[in-house]
C-alpha positions as CSV (number, residue, x, y, z in Angstrom):
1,X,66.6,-4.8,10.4
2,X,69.2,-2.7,9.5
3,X,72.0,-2.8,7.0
4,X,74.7,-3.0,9.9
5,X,72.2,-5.7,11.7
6,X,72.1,-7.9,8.5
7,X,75.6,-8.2,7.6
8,X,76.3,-9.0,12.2
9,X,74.1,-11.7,12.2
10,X,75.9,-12.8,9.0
11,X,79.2,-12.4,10.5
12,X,78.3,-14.2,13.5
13,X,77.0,-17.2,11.5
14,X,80.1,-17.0,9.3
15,X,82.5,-16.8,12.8
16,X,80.6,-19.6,14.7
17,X,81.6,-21.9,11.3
18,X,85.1,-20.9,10.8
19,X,86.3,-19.7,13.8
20,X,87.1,-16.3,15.5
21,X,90.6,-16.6,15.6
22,X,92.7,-15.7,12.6
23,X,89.7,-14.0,11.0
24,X,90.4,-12.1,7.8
25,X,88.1,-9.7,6.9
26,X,87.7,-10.0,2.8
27,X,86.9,-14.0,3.2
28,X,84.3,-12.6,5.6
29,X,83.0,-9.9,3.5
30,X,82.9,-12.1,0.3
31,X,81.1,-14.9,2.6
32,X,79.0,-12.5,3.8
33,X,78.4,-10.6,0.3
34,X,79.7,-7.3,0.3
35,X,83.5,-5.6,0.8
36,X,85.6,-5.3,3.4
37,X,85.1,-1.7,3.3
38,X,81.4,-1.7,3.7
39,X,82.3,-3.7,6.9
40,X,84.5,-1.2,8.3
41,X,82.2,1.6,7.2
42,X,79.3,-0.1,8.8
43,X,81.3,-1.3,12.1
44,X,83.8,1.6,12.1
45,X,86.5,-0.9,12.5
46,X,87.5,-4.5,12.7
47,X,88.4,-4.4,16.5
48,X,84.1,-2.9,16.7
49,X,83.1,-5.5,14.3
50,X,84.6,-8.3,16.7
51,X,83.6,-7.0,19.9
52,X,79.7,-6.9,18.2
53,X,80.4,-10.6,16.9
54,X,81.4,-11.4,20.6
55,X,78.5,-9.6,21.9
56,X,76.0,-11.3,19.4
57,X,77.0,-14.9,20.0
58,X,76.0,-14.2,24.2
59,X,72.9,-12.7,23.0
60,X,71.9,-15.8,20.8
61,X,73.1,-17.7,23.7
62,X,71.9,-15.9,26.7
63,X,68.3,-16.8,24.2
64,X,68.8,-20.2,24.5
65,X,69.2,-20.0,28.5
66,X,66.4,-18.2,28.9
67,X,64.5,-20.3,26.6
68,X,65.3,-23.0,28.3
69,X,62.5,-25.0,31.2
70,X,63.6,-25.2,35.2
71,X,65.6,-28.1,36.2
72,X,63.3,-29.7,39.2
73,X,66.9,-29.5,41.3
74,X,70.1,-27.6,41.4
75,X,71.8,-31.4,40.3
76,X,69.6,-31.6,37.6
77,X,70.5,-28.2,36.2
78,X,74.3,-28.8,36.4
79,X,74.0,-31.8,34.2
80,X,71.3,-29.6,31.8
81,X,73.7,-27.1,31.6
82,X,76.2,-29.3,30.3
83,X,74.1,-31.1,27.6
84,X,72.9,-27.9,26.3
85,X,76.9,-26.7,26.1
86,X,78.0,-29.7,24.4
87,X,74.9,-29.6,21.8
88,X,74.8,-26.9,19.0
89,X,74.1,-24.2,18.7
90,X,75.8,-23.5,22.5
91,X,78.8,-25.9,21.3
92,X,79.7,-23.0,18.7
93,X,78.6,-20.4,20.8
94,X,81.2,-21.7,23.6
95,X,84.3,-21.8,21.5
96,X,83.6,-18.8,20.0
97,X,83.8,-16.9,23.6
98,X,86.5,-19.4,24.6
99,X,88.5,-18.1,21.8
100,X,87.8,-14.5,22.3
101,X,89.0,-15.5,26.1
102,X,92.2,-17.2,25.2
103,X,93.2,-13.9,22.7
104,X,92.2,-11.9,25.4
105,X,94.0,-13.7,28.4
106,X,97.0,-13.0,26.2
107,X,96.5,-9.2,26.5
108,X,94.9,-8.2,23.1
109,X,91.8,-6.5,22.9
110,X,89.0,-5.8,21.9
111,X,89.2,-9.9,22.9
112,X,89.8,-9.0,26.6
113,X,87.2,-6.5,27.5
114,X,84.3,-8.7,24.9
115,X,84.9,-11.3,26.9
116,X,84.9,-10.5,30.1
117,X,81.7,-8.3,28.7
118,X,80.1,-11.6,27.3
119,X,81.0,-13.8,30.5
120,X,78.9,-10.9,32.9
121,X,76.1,-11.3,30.2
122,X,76.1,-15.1,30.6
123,X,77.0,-15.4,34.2
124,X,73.5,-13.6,35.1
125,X,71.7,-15.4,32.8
126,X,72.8,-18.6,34.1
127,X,72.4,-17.2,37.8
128,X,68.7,-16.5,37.0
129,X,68.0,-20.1,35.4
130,X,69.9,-21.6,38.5
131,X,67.8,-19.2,40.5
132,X,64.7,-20.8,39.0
133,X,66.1,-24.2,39.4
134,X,66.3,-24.0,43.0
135,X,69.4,-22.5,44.1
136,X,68.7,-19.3,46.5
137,X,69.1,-16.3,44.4
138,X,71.7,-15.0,46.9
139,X,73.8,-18.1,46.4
140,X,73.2,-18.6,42.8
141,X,76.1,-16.6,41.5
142,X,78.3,-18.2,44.0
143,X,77.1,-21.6,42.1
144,X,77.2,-20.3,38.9
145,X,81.3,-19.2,39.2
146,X,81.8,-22.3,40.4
147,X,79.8,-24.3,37.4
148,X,81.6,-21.6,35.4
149,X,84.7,-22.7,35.9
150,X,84.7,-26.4,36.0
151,X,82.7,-26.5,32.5
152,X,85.1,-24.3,31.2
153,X,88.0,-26.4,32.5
154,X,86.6,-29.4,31.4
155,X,85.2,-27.7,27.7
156,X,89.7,-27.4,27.0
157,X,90.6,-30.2,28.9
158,X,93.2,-31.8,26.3
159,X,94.2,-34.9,28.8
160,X,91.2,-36.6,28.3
161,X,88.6,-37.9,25.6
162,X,87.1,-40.6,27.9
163,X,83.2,-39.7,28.3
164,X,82.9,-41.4,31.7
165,X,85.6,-39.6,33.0
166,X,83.9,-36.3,32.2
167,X,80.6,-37.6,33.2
168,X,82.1,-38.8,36.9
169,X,83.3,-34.9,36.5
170,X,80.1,-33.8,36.0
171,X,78.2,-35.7,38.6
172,X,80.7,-34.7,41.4
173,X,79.8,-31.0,40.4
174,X,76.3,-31.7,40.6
175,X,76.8,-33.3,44.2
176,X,78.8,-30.2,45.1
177,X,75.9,-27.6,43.6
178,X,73.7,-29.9,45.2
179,X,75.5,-29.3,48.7
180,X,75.6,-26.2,48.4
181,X,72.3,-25.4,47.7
182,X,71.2,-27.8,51.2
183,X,73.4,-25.7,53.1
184,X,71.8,-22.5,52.0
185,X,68.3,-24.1,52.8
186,X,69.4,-24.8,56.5
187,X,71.7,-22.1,57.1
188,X,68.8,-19.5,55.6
189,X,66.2,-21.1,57.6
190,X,68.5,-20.2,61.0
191,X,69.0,-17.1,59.9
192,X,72.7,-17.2,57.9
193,X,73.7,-17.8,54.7
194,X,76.4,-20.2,52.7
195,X,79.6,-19.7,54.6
196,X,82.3,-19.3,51.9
C-alpha cells in the first residue's frame, strides 16, 4: 500500500468514529499521525480528501454486501438488509453517507456529487444481492430504490424510537418487495414485466 492509501484508510476509520461533519483537518492528521499538510499534499485538497473518504466507506461497504450469502426470498432479504444496516460496521458506514447526503442536499460539494457517486455504487451492489435473492434482475433496481428509500427514511426517522413500530415498517416492506417480486414472476412468464 501506498503512503496516500495508508493515511485513507486511516481517515476513514478516524471519520466513521467521529463523524464527517465538522471535520477539521489537524485533529485528523494528529489522529492519523502526520500534518495537515502531508494530507493536502497527499490528497491535493480537503474537498479530494473527503470525496476519497466518501468513496472508501462504499467500498468497505459495497465488501460487506457482496460478502454477504442469498436470502432464500426477496422478504427475507429486506429484513437482512436491515440487520446488516443497523449492525456495525454498516451502522457507521450509513451515517457517514447520510451525512455526506444531508451536506450535499444543502448544495455543498464535494458532499453532493460523493454521494450521489457512493449511492450508484451501493444501489448496484444491493441490486445484484437482491438479484441473487430472487428478485428478477430487470426488476431488482426498481426494488432496490424502493428499499432505498424507506431504510433511509426510517435510518433519520426522529418521531419514533419504538422497535415494533419500525419492525411493522419493515415487514410491510418486505410484503411489498415480496409483491413485487410475484408480479414479475407472473407477468414475465406471459410475456410483460412489472407494470410501474
Amino acid at each position: 500500500m501506498s503512503r496516500r492509501d495508508d493515511l485513507l484508510a486511516a481517515a476513514c476509520d478516524y471519520v466513521l468514529t467521529h463523524s464527517l461533519i465538522g471535520l477539521s483537518l489537524r485533529p485528523l492528521a494528529a489522529a492519523v499521525g502526520t500534518s495537515d499538510r502531508m494530507l493536502i499534499y497527499h490528497f491535493g485538497s480537503r474537498d479530494r480528501m473527503v470525496s476519497a473518504i466518501i468513496e472508501e466507506t462504499i467500498v468497505r461497504s459495497v465488501r460487506v454486501i457482496e460478502a454477504l450469502p442469498s436470502a432464500p426470498t426477496p422478504a427475507d432479504a429486506v429484513h437482512r438488509l436491515w440487520d446488516l444496516l443497523q449492525a456495525e460496521p454498516m451502522r457507521h458506514h450509513e451515517d457517514v453517507y447520510l451525512q455526506a447526503a444531508a451536506t450535499g442536499q444543502l448544495g455543498e460539494e464535494p458532499y453532493r456529487s460523493a454521494a450521489r457517486t457512493a449511492n450508484d455504487v451501493w444501489c448496484r451492489a444491493v441490486e445484484d444481492w437482491f438479484a441473487r435473492s430472487g428478485v428478477a434482475r430487470e426488476d431488482a433496481p426498481r426494488v432496490v430504490r424502493l428499499v432505498d428509500a424507506a431504510f433511509l427514511g426510517l435510518h433519520v426517522n426522529v418521531t419514533t424510537d419504538d422497535a415494533s413500530e419500525i419492525s411493522s415498517a419493515i415487514a410491510d416492506i418486505a410484503a411489498l418487495v415480496s409483491r413485487m417480486a410475484a408480479v414479475e414472476a407472473i407477468g414475465t412468464s406471459a410475456g410483460s414485466g412489472w407494470a410501474g
